[in-house]
C-alpha positions in Angstrom: 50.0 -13.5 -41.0 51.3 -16.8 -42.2 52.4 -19.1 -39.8 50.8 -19.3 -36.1 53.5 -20.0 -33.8 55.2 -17.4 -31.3 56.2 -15.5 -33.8 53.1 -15.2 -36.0 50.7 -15.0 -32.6 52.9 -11.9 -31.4 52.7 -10.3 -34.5 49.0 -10.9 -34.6 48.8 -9.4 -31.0 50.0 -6.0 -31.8 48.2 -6.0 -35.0 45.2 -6.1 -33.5 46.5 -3.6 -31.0 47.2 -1.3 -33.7 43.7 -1.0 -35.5 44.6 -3.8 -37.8 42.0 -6.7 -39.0 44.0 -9.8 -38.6 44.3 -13.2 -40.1 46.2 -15.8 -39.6 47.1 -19.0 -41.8 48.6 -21.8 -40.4 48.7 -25.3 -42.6 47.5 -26.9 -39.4 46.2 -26.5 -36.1 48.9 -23.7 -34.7 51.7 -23.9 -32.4 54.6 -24.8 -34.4 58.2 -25.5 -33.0 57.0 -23.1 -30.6 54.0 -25.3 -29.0 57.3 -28.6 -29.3 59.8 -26.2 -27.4 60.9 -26.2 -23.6 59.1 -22.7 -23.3 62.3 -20.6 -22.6 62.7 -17.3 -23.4 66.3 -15.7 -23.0 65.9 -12.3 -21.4 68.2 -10.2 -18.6 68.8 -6.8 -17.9 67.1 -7.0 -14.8 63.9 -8.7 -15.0 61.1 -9.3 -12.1 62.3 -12.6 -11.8 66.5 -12.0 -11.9 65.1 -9.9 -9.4 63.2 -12.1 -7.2 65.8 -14.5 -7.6 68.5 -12.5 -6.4 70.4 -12.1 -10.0 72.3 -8.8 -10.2 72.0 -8.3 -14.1 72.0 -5.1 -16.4 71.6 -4.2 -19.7 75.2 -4.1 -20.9 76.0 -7.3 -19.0 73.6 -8.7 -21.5 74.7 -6.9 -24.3 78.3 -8.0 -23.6 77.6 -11.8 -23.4 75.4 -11.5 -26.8 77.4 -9.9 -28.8 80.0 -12.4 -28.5 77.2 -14.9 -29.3 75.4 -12.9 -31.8 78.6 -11.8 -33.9 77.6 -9.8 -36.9 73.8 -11.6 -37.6 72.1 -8.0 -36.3 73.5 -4.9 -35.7 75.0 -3.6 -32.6 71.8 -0.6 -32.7 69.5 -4.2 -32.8 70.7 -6.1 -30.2 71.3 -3.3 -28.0 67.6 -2.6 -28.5 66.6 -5.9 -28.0 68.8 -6.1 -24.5 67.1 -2.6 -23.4 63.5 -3.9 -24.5 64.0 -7.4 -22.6 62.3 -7.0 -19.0 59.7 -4.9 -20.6 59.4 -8.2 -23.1 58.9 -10.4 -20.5 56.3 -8.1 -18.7 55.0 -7.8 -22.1 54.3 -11.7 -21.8 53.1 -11.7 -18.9 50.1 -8.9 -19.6 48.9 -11.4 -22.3 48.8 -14.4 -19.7 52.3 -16.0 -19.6 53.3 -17.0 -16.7 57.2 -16.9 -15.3 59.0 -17.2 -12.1 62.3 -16.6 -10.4 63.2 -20.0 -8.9 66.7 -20.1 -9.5 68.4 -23.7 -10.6 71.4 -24.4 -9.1 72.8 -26.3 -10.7 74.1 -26.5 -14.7 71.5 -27.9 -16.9 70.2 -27.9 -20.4 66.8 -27.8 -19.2 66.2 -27.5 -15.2 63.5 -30.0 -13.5 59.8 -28.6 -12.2 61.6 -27.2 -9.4 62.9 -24.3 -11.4 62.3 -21.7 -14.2 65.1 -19.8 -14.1 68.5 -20.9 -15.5 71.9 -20.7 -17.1 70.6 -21.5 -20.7 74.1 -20.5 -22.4 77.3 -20.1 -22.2 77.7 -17.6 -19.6 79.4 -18.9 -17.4 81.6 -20.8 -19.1 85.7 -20.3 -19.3 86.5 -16.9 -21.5 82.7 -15.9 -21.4 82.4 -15.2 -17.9 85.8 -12.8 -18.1 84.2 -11.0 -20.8 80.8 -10.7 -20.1 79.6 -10.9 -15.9 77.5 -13.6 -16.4 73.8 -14.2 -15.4 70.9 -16.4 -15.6 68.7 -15.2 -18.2 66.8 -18.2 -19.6 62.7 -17.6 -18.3 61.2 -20.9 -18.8 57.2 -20.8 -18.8 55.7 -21.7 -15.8 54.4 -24.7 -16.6 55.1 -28.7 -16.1 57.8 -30.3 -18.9 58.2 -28.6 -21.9 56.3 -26.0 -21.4 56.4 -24.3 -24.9 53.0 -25.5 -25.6 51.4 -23.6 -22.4 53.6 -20.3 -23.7 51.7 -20.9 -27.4 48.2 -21.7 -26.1 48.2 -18.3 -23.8 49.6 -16.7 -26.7 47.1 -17.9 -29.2 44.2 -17.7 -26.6 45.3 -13.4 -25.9 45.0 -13.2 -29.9 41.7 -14.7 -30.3 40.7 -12.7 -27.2 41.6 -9.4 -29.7 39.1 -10.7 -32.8 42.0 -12.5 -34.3 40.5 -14.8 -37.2 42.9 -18.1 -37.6 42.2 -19.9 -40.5 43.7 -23.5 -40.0 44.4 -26.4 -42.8 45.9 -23.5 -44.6 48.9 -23.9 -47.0 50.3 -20.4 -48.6 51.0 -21.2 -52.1 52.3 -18.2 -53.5 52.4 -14.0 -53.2 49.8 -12.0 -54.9 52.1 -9.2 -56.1 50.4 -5.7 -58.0 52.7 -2.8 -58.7 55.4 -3.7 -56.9 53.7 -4.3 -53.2 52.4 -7.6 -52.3 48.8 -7.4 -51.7 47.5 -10.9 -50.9 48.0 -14.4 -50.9 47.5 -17.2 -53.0 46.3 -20.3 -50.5 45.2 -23.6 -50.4 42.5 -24.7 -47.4 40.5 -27.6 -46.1 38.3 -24.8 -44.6 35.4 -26.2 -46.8 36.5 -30.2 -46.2 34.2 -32.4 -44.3 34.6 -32.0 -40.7 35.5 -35.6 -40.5 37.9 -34.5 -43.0 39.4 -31.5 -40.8 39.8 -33.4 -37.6 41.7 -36.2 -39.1 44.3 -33.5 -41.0 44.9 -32.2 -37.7 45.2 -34.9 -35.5 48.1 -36.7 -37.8 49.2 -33.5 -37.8 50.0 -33.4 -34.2 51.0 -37.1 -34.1 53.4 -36.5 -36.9 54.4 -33.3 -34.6 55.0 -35.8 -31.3 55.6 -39.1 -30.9 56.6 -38.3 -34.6 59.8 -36.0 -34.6 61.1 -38.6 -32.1 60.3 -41.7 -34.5 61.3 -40.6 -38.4 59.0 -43.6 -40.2 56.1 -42.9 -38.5 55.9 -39.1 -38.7 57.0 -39.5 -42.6 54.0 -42.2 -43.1 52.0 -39.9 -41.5 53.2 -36.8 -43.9 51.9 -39.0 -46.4 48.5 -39.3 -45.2 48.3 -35.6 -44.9 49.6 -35.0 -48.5 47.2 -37.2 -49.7 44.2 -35.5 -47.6 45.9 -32.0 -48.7 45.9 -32.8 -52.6 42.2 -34.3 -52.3 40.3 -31.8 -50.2 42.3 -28.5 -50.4 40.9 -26.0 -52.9 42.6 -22.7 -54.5 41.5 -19.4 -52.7 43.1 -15.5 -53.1 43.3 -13.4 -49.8 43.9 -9.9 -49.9 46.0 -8.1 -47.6 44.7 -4.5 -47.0 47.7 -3.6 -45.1 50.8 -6.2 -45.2 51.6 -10.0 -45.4 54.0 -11.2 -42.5 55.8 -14.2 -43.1 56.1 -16.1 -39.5 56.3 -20.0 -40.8 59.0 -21.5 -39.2 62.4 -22.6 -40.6 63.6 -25.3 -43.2 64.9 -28.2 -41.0 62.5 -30.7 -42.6 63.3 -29.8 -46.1 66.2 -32.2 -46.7 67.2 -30.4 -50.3 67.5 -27.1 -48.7 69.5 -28.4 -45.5 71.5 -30.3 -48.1 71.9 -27.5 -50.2 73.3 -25.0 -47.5 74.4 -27.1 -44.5 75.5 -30.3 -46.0 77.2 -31.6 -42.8 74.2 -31.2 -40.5 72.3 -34.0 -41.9 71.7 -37.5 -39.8 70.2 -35.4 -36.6 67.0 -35.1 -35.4 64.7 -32.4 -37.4 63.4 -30.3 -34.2 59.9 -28.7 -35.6 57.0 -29.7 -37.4 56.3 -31.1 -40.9 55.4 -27.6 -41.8 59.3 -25.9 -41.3 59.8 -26.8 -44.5 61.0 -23.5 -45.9 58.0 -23.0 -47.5 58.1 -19.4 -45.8 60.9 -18.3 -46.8 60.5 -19.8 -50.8 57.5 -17.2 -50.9 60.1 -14.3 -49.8 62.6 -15.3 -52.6 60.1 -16.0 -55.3 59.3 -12.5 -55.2 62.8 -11.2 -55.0 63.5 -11.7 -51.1 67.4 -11.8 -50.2 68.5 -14.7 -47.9 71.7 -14.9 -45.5 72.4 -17.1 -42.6 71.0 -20.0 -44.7 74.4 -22.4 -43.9 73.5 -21.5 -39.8 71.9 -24.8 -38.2 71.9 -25.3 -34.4 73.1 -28.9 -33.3 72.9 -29.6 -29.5 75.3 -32.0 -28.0 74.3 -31.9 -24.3 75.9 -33.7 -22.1 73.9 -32.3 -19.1 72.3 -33.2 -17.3 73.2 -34.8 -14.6 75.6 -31.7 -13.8 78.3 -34.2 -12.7 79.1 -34.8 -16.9 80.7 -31.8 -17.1 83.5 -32.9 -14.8 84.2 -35.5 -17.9 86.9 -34.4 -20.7 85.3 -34.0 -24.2 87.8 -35.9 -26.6 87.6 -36.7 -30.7 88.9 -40.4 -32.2 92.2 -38.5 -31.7 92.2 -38.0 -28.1 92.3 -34.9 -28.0 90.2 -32.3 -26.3 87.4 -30.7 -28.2 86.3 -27.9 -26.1 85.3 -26.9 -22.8 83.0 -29.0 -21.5 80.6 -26.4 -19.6 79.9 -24.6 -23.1 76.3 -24.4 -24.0 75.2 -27.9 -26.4 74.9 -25.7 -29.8 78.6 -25.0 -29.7 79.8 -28.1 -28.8 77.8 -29.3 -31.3 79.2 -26.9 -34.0 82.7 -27.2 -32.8 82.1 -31.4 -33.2 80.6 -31.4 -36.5 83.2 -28.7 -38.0 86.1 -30.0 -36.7 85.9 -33.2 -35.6 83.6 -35.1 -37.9 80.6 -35.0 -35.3 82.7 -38.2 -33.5 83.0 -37.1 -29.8 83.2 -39.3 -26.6 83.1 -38.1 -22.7 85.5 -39.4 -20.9 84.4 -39.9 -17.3 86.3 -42.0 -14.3 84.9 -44.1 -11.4 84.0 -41.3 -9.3 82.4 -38.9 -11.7 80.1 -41.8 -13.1 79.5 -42.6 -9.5 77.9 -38.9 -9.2 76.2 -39.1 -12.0 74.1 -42.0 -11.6 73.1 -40.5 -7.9 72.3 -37.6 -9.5 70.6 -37.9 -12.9 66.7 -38.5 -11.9 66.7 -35.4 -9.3 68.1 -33.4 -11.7 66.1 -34.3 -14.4 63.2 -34.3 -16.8 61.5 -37.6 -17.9 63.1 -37.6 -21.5 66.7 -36.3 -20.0 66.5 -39.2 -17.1 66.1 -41.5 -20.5 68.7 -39.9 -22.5 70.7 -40.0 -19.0 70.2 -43.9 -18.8 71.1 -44.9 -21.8 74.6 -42.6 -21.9 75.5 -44.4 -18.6 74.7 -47.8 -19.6 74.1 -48.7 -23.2 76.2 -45.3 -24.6 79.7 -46.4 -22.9 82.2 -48.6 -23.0 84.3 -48.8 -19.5 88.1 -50.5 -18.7 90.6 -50.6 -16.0 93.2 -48.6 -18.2 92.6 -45.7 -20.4 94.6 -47.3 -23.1 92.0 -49.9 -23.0 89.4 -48.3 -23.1 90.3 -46.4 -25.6 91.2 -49.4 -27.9 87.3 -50.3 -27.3 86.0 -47.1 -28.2 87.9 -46.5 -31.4 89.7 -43.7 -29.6 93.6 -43.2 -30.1 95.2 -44.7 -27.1 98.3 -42.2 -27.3 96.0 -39.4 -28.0 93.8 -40.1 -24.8 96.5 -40.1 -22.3 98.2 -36.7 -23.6 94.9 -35.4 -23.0 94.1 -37.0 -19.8 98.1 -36.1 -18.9 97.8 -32.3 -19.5 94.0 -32.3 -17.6 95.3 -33.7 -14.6 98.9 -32.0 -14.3 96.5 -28.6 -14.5 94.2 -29.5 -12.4 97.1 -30.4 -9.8 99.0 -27.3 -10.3 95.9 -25.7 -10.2 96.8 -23.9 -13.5 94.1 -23.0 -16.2 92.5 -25.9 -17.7 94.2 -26.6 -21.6 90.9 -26.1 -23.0 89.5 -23.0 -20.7 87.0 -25.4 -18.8 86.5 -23.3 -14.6 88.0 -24.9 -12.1 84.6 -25.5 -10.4 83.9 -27.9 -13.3 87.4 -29.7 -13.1 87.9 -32.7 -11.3 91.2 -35.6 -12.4 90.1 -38.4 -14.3 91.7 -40.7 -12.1 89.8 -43.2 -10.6 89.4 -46.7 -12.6 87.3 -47.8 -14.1 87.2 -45.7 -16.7 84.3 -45.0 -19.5 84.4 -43.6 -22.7 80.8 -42.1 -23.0 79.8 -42.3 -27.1 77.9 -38.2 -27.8 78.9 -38.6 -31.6 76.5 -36.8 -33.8 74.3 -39.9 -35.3 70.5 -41.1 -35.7 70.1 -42.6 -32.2 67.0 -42.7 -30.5 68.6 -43.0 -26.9 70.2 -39.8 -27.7 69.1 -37.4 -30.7 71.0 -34.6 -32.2 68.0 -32.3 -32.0 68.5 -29.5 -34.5 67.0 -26.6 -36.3 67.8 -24.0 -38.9 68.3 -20.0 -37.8 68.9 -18.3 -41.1 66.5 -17.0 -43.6 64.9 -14.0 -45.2 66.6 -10.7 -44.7 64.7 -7.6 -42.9 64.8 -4.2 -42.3 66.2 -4.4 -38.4 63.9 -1.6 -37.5 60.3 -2.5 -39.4 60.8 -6.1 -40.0 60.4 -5.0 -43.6 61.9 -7.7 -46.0 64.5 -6.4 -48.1 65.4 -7.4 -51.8 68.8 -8.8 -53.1 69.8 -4.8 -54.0 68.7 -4.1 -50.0 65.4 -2.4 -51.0 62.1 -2.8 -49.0 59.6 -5.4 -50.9 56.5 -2.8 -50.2 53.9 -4.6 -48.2 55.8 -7.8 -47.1 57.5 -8.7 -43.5 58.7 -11.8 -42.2 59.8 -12.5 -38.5 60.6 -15.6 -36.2 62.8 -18.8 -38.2 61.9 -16.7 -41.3 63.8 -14.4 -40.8 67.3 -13.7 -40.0 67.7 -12.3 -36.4 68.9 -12.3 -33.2 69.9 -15.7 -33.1 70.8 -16.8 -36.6 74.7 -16.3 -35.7 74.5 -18.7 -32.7 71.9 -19.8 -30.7 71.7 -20.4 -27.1 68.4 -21.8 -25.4 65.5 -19.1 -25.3 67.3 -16.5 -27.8 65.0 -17.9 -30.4 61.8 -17.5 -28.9 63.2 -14.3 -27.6 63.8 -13.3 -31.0 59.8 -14.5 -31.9 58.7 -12.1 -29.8 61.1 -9.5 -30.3 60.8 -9.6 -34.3 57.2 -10.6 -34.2 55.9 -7.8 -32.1 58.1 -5.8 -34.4 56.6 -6.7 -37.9 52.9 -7.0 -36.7 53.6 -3.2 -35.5 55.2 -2.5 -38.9 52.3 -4.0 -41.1 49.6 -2.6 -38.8 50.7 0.8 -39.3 51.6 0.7 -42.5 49.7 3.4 -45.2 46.7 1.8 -47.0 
């Protein structure tokens, strides 16, 4: 296995299940985007804690919602698998020391408070979903304080090792060993014979460069630095042989600013979500040996502008005034709809009454880092005035625009018609209350309020074996990748806790695939 995140540990798991003598590489100390994540993983159908929680869910409700998320990035056999497999994934989880619960957040969030650990995480039930799909709360957050990704990894990690699992950290893969055809090993480079000293130090900056680094750019790329320099010193050359199969489980290509600017141009300027490590070096080992790639233009940018819940009674507008999309949609695709169409410039207009709620709101509804984000949206982030002409001239926003708008929102909500841009009525409230603020959520370095993104395309698999497949669409014998590797369930569109899903989903898959595979 190369790469020890969710993905990698999953496929290690059921590996080892399988009769299989696993090892793992990892190029530091495990964990990944996983152990930096908030720990959700998007499951339904009718799970023990929809269940506990009193959610009526079922399979097809799930499959409905998904494949309008999904689109065409798996087939309609895949996800209806994945949907079918989902509470047996999260009992799965649990077996191997996860923990979940059904406490039900009642309110719209991004991320819910310690209070709860299961939520809305998409768009489910926002305007035109909920008609097509009977929507449910499907994202299972780890039981655990914060972000609780890294409690998810280390019980993952800690059931591998339980199974004889051998993880070999400071590990970089360089390069496939490739003999007739089937890959049959590895080509590394490893501090596994550094000093000690040597060892600790890689990993630490690693994990500093990991957090408070992602958050702070110049210190985790001095850091990087340091690690290079460590890496090029003390790393020697060794060749691994794979008996049975190499699965590709390394993470995505956020921090790999040629690649990003080579396929997704516009989403440059956020904030890389991942380590140093998603750097594409995974998938560059699929395509030197012929791999196919699709997806690779698909990057998730979140524009939340929840919590507090009150935000979403705002009205989403462009430097034109106009309305950019339902405000209760999940962050990703108001980020995509932003960046494609409207520049990433996008301000949330909010009156008197609705900033009013906010501010009583925000810390109850909150995590530490969103009560920050909260704080600085409601005081440094905005401009306010007594007119919305005014306030629009302060903002850079189009006056005329604004009021149109603001016009069209208002006469709706009065004739209780169907808001213009499909927003539910519970969610709709007049802007009509002076003063009024123009909230600033364009896309832009900030460190009151990041763009957090990451990349959800990569190398192409079999759907059924996780086998990766060839520009012609032929298996590469002995080779599997799964997780930001690979393209999967959510490489179309993602919505929180469909990735991790998908580690889990596609990890148990090729760590199945490669264990059984004939010698």
């Amino acid at each position: 296995m190369i790469g020890f995140g969710a993905a990698g540990a999953c496929a290690a798991i059921e590996a080892a299940d399988a009769g299989a003598d696993v090892l793992v590489l990892d190029r530091f100390d495990g964990g990944g985007a996983t152990a930096l994540s908030g720990g959700v993983v998007y499951a339904g159908g009718g799970t023990a804690q929809q269940r506990e929680a009193g959610v009526d869910d079922s399979v097809d409700a799930m499959y409905d919602y998904l494949r309008l998320e999904v689109g065409e990035a798996v087939s309609a056999e895949t996800l209806r698998r994945f949907c079918e497999q989902s509470p047996g994934m999260i009992e799965w989880l649990e077996r191997n020391g996860v923990p979940f619960e059904g406490s039900l957040c009642p309110y719209k969030t991004s991320y819910p408070n310690d209070e709860y650990y299961l939520y809305y995480s998409g768009s489910e039930s926002a305007g035109g979903f909920r008609d097509l799909a009977k929507p449910a709360a499907r994202g299972h957050r780890t039981k655990g304080p914060g972000t609780s990704g890294k409690l998810l990894f280390a019980r993952l990690a800690q059931a591998a090792r339980q199974r004889g699992v051998r993880v070999l950290p400071g590990t970089r893969a360089e390069s496939l060993i490739v003999e007739n055809g089937t890959v049959t090993g590895v080509r590394v480079r490893t501090m596994r014979d550094a000093p000690a000293r040597v060892r600790a130090a890689h990993a630490r900056m690693a994990r500093y460069a990991a957090k408070p680094g992602i958050y702070v750019p110049s210190v985790r790329k001095a850091l990087q630095h340091r690690i290079e320099r460590l890496e090029r010193r003390y790393a020697r050359e060794v060749e691994l042989t794979a008996r049975r199969g190499v699965v590709i489980a390394a993470g995505g290509f956020i921090f790999n600013r040629a690649l990003v600017r080579e396929h997704a141009p516009a989403y440059r300027g956020g904030l890389a979500l991942g380590t140093i490590a998603d750097d594409g070096s995974g998938i560059g080992l699929g395509t030197a040996v012929g791999a196919a790639t699709a997806e690779m233009h698909r990057v998730s940018a979140w524009r939340f502008v929840t919590p507090p819940s009150a935000m979403l009674k705002g009205v989403l507008v462009d430097v034109a005034g106009r309305r950019i999309i339902d405000e209760s949609r999940y962050g990703a695709a108001v980020g995509e709809v932003m960046i494609g169409k409207h520049d990433g410039k996008g301000w949330l207009l909010a009156d008197a009454e609705t900033i009013a709620e906010a501010r009583r709101t925000a810390r109850r509804e909150s995590q530490w880092f969103q009560w920050l984000q909260a704080r600085y949206l409601l005081q440094r982030g905005r401009v306010s005035a007594n007119s919305l002409d005014e306030v629009a001239r302060k903002a850079g926003v189009d006056p005329d625009g604004l009021r149109a708008s603001v016009e069209a929102y208002n006469a709706a909500a009065d004739a209780g018609a169907a808001d213009p841009a499909g927003k539910p009525a519970e969610y709709v409230r007049p802007v009509r209350t002076p003063p009024f603020s123009l909230i600033d959520v364009s896309i832009k370095p900030s460190l009151g309020f990041p763009c957090p993104m990451l990349t959800l395309g990569g190398l192409v698999v079999d759907e059924s074996t996780g086998q990766v497949r060839d520009a012609d669409g032929a298996g590469i014998a002995g080779l599997y990748a799964a997780g930001r590797s690979a393209v999967g369930i959510c490489s179309r569109s993602y919505v929180s806790g469909l990735s991790l899903a998908d580690c889990v989903f596609s990890g148990r898959r090729a760590g199945i695939s490669a264990a059984r595979r004939a010698q």
